[in-house]
C-alpha positions in Angstrom: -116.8 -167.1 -64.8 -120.1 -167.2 -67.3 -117.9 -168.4 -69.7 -117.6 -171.7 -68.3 -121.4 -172.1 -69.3 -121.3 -171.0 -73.3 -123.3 -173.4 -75.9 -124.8 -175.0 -73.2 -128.9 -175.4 -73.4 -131.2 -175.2 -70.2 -134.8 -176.0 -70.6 -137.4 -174.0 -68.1 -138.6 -176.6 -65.5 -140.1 -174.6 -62.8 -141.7 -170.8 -62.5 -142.8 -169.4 -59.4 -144.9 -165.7 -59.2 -144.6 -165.1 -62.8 -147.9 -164.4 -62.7 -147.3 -162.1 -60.6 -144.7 -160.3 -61.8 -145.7 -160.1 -65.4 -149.0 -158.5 -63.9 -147.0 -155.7 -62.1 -145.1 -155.1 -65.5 -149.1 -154.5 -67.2 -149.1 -157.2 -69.0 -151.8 -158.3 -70.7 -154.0 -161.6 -69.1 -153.7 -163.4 -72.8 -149.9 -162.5 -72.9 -149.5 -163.7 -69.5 -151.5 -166.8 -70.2 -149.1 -167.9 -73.0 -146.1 -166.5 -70.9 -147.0 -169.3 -68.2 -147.3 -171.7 -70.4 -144.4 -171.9 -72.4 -141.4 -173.8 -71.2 -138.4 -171.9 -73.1 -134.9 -173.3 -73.4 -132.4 -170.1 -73.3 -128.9 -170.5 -74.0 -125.9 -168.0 -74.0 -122.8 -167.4 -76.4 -120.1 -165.9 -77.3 -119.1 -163.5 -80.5 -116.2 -161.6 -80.2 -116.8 -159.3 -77.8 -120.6 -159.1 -77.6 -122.6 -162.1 -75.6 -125.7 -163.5 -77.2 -128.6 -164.5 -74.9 -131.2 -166.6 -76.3 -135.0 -167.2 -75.4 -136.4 -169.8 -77.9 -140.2 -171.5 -77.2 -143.1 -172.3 -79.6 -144.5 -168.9 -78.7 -141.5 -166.8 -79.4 -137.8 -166.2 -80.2 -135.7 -163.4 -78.3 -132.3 -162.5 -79.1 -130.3 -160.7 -76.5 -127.1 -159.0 -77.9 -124.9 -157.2 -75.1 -121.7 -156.1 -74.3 -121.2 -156.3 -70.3 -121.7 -152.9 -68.8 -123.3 -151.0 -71.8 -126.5 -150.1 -71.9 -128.4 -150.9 -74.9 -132.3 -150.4 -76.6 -134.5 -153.5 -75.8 -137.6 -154.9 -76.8 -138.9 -157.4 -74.1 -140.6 -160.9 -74.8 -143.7 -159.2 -73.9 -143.5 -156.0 -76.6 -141.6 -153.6 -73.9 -139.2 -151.3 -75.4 -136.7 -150.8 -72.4 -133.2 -149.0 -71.6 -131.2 -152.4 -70.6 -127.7 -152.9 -69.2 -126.0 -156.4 -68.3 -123.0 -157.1 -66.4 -121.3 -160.1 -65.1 -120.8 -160.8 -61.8 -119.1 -164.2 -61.5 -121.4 -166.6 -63.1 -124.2 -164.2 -62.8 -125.8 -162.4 -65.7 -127.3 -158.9 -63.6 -129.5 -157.2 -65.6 -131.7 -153.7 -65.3 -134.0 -152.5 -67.4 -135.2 -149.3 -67.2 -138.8 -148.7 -68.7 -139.9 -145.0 -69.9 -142.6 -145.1 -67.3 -140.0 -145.1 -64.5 -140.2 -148.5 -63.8 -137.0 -150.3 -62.9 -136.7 -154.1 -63.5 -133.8 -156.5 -62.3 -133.3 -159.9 -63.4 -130.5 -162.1 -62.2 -129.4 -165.3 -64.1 -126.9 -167.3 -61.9 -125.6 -170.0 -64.3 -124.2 -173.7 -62.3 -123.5 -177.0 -63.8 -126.8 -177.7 -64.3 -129.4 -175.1 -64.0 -129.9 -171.6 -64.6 -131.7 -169.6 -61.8 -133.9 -166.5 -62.9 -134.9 -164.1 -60.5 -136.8 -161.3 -61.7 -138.0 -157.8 -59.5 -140.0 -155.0 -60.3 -141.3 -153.1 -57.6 -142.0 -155.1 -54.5 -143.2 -158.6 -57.1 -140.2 -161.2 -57.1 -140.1 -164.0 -59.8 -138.1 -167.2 -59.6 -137.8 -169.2 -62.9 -135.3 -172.5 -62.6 -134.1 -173.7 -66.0 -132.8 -177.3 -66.3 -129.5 -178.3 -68.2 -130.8 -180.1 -71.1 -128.9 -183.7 -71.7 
């Protein structure tokens, strides 16, 4: 259960086709540049009902408020304003966001003792984004 992993802070260590992916998204070369080269430190909580994902690095701070299964309005780190719904599977954030051009995103965060692992589709572009537990 994700549960298990509340209040717990993992630092990014590792990215792999960001590039990539952001490109497929249309996102900008200066945005991308600063998207590669921040190392965020996300962590997830709990209040009440609602969970509270958090993206925190020198270049910006995203709050994620959800309620497992509903969807919700969105604004992504990189100025998208998206249709977004998360649920949990096991400890395994699934998210989709659904863009007004059509274009469908999914991005799975699989939380284990010690890292989180971020893997991030749009079209046929995969992303994998490891994020250590930080001590």
């Amino acid at each position: 259960m994700v549960d298990a992993y509340l209040n717990k802070k993992y630092k990014l260590e590792s990215s792999e086709n960001f590039d990539e992916y952001m490109k497929e998204l249309g996102v900008g070369l200066i945005t991308r540049k600063v998207g590669n080269s921040v190392s965020p430190v996300v962590d997830l909580t709990k209040d009440g009902d609602e969970y509270v994902l958090t993206s925190n690095s020198t270049f910006k701070h995203v709050v994620t408020k959800f309620k497992p299964g509903v969807e919700f309005d969105q604004e992504t780190p990189d100025g998208r304003k998206v249709k977004a719904t998360i649920n949990i599977d096991g400890n395994t954030l699934k998210e989709v966001q659904k863009a007004a051009d059509g274009k469908e995103t999914t991005i799975d965060r699989t939380f284990t003792d010690d890292e989180v692992k971020m893997i991030m589709s749009v079209g046929d572009v995969t992303a994998t984004r490891i994020y250590k537990l930080q001590a």
